[in-house]
N, C-alpha and C positions, 0 to 999 in steps of 0.2 A: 151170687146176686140174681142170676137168670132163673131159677128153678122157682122161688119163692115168689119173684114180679110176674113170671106166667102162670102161678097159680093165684094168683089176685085176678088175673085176666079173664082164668077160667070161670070164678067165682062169680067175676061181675057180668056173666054169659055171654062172654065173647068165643068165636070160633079162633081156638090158637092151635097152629103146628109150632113143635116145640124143634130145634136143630141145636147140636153140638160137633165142635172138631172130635174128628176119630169115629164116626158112627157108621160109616161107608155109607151115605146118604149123601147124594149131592146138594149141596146148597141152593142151586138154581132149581132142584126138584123140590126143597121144602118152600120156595118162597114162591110159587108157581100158583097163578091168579087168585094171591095174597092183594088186597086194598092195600096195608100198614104191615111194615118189615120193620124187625126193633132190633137191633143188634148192643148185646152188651158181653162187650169180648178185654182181653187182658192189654192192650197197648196198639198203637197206630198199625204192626206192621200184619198182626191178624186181622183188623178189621179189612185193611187194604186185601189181603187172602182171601177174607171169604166176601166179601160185595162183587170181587173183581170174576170168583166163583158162579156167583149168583146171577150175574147179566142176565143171559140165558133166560133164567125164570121171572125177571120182574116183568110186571106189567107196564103198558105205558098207564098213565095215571095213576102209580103207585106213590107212596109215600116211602121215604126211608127214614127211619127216626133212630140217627144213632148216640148212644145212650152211654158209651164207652168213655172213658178221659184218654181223650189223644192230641188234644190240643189244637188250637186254631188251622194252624199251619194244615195240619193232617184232614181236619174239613174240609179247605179249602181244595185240598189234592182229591179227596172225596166228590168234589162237587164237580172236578172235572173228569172225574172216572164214568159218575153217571149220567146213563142221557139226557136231552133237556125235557124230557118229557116224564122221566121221575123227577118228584119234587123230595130235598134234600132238610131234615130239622135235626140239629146237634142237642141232644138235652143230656147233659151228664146228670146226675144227681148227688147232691150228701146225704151221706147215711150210709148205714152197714147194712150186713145180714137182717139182722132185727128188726127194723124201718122196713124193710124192702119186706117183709112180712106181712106186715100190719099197717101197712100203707102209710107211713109216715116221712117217704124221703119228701127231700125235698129237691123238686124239678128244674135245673134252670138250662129255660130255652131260648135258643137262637133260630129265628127264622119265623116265618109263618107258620102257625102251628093251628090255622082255623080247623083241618081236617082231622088233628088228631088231639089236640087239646083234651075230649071228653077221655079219649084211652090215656094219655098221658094222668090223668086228675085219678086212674085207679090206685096209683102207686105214692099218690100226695099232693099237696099242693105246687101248682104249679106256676111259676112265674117267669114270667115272660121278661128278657135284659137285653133285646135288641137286634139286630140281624143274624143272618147266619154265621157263624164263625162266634158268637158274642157268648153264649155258652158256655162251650169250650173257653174260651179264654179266663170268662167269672170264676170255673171251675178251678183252673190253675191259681189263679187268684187267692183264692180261699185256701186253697194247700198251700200254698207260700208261706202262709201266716200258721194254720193249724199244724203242719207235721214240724217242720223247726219249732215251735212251742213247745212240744212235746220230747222232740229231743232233749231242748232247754233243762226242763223239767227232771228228766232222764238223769241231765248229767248234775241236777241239784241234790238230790237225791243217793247223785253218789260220792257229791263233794260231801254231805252232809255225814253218808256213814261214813268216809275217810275221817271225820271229826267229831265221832261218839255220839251225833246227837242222832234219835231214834228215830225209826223211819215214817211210824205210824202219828207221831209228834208233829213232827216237819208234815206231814198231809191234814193233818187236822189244822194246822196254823194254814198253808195255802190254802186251805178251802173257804177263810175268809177273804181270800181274795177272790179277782176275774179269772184266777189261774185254777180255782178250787175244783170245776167240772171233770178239766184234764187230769190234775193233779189226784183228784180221787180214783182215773182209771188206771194209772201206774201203779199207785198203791196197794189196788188188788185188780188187778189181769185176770180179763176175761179165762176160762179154760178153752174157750175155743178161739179159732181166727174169725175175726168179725171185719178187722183191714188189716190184710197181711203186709208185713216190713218190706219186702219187693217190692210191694206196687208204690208205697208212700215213694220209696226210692225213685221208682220209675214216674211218676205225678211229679215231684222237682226236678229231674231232668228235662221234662217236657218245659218247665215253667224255667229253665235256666237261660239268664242274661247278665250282661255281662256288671249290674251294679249288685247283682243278686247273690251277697258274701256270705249273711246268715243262713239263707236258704243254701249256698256251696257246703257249707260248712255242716250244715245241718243231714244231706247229701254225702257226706263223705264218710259220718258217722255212720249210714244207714247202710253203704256200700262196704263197710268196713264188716259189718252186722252178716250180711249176706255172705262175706267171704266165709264169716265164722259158722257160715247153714242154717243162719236164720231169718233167708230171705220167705220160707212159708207160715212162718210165723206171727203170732199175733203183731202189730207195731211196738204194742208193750213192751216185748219182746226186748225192745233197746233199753230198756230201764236194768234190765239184769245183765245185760251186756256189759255196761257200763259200769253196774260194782266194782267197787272195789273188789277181791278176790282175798280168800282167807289168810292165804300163805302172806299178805302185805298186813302189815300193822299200822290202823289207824292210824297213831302220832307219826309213820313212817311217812305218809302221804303227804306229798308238796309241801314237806315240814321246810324248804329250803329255797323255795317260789320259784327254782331252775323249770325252765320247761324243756319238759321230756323231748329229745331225738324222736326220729320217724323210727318206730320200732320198737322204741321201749316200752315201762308202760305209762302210758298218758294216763292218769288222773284212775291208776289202779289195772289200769284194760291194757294186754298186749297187744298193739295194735298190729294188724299186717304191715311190714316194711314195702311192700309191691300192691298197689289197689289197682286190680282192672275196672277200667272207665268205658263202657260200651254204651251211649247215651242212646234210648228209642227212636231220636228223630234221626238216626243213619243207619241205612240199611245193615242187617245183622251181618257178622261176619259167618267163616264155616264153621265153627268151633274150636279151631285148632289155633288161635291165637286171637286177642283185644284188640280193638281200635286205636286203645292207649291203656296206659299205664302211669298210674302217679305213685312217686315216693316222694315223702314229705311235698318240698314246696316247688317240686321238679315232675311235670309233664313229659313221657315220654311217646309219642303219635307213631302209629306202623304206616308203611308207606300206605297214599291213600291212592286210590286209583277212580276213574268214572265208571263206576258199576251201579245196576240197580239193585234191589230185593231179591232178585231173581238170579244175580250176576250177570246179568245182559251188560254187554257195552256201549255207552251212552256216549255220542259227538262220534259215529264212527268217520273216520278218517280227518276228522278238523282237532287241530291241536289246541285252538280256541274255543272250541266248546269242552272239550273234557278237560282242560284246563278249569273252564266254567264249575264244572260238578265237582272237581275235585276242592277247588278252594269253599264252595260253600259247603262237602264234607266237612271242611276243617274249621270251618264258621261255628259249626255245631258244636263240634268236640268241643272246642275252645270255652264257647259259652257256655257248653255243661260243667266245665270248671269252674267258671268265675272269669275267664282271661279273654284276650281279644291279642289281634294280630300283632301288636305293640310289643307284645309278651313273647313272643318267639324270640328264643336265643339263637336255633343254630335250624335253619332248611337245607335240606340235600333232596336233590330233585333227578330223576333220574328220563332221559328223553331217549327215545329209539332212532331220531334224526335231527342232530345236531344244528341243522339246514333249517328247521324250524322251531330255533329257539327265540327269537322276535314275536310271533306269534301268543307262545308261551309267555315273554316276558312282558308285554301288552296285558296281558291278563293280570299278571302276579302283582305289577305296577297298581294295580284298580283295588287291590286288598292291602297289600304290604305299603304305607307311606310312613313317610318321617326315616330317621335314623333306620337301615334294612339290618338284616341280623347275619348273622354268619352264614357264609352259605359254600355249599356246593353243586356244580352241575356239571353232569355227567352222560357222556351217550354212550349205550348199551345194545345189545347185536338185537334182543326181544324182551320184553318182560309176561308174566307171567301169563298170561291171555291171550290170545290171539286179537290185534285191534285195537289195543291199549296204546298210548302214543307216550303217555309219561308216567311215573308215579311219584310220590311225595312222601318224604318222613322227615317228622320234627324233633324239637326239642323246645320247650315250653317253659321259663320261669313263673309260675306260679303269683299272684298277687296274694296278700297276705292276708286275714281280714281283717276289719277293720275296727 
């Protein structure tokens, strides 16, 4: 998206330095008495990298105009990164490669956008939806509703071959509907990626709350997708996913209206029996293990600790603050599935000093009410950091959809 929006830039004769991750270019060297910084990067925790990069080179009275889908929340932690004397506009936009060519996205801004309004209007029209943060939120918004349609769609398409009726048929009859736009881009998929399956994925984790079953559900098919390596793939992508496969015989499929275990295959598709669940609004792990794990309608959570991005340890020595960071960790996870605290079967909490589990339990009290779930707590000699006071792993039952 960034290569084809700066050469509309170029075009419309503006002076643009152009920066990408990996170029050994410092960030705070390209944005360096820059008026307008546009960032359009792949999810919260890069944009957070490279601005926090960049300090250094903004100017005071610069503008930052970020253009990325990261969600409300990720502004907000944006706006207190930079100083008050850059001003802060969220404009994500819709539209693919294509639009973003030919100036046809479409811009929606949060914030005062007097200063940059004329640069934003190269890439499309722009409309203005209310404060900072407001954006970002419109943006999630609209994926809530557009990528679950499309799965929808996906999985019509492959109830339809499970039952002989033709494919090219079935898109010709939706395209007399409001579904006919979508339903015509499954039918024939783009050759190239224009919105790749990872990011749709990562756009509903951002937008995950806890009423939000079609959007989980719709999330879970895409995470499934990516297991299978088609997270760089067009979104299409899930329509072929979701075929039926040769070796199953049409009249075999759901000839019995049993629904498939976690594992077999649902509706023609082996599904992964073990889905890693890594949602963007918590900080990434090291690679070598998930935040959680879902099988079937069972959440599994690795212990959660107070870490940042960086792995810095956050509340150092109060067991009431990383207490704090740890449960709104698990706030996230949770509602990247669909679930909320209610939902915990079984906590095992693990403390470095048993002397300060009041503390601890004060906290846990303010998230965990009603009926508590199984639990265990335990005091251990260290855990795995130096500075760490607790860590946390769960066990999650799943809300079903609905």
């Amino acid at each position: 998206m960034g290569v084809p929006m700066a050469r509309r830039l170029v075009e419309a004769g503006h002076q643009v330095t152009t920066w990408r991750r990996g170029t050994g270019v410092s960030p705070a060297a390209a944005v360096e008495g820059a008026e307008l910084v546009i960032t359009m990067l792949s999810d919260p925790a890069a944009v957070r990298e490279v601005l926090t990069s960049a300090l250094p080179g903004l100017r005071d009275g610069a503008t930052v105009v970020e253009m990325s889908t990261i969600g409300p929340q990720a502004v907000r932690e944006l706006r207190g990164l930079l100083p008050p004397s850059v001003e802060l506009v969220d404009a994500p936009v819709l539209g693919s490669v294509g639009p973003a060519a030919d100036g046809t996205l479409t811009v929606l801004a949060g914030g005062d956008v007097t200063r940059c309004v004329k640069v934003l209007s190269v890439f499309g029209p722009v409309r203005e939806v209310g404060p900072l943060g407001a954006g970002a939120a419109m943006k999630l918004a609209v994926m809530s509703a557009l990528v679950p349609a499309q799965v929808l769609l996906a999985e019509a398409f492959a109830y339809g071959a499970a039952h002989g009726v033709d494919r090219a048929a079935l898109a010709e009859v939706l395209a007399g509907t409001p579904l006919g736009g979508l339903a015509e881009r499954l039918a024939m998929p783009p050759a190239e990626t224009r919105f790749a399956l990872g990011l749709a994925a990562k756009d509903l984790g951002l937008a995950a709350w806890e009423g939000a079953t079609m959007a989980t559900a719709a999330r879970l098919r895409l995470q499934q997708a990516q297991a299978a390596g088609l997270g760089d793939r067009d979104l299409t992508a899930i329509a072929d996913h979701l075929a039926p496969r040769d070796h199953l015989a049409a009249g075999d499929l759901l000839a019995t209206g049993d629904h498939p275990a976690a594992g077999d295959h649902a509706g023609g598709v082996a599904v992964s029996r073990a889905v890693p669940v890594n949602p963007p609004t918590v900080p990434a792990t090291n690679g070598m293990y998930s935040h959680a794990v879902r099988v079937g309608d069972m959440l599994y959570v690795s212990g959660q600790a107070a870490l940042d991005e960086h792995g810095t340890v956050l509340g150092d020595g109060s067991m009431e603050s990383q207490a704090e960071h740890v449960f709104e960790g698990i706030a996230r996870i949770l509602a990247d599935q669909g679930a909320a605290f209610a939902d915990i079967a079984f906590i095992r909490t693990y403390l470095t000093d048993m002397d300060q589990r009041a503390g601890y339990g004060k906290v846990r009290r303010k998230y965990i009410t009603g009926t508590p779930p199984a639990s265990t707590t335990v005091e251990v000699s260290k855990l795995f950091m130096p500075g760490l006071l607790l860590e946390i792993d769960l066990i999650v039952a799943l809300p079903r959809p609905m």
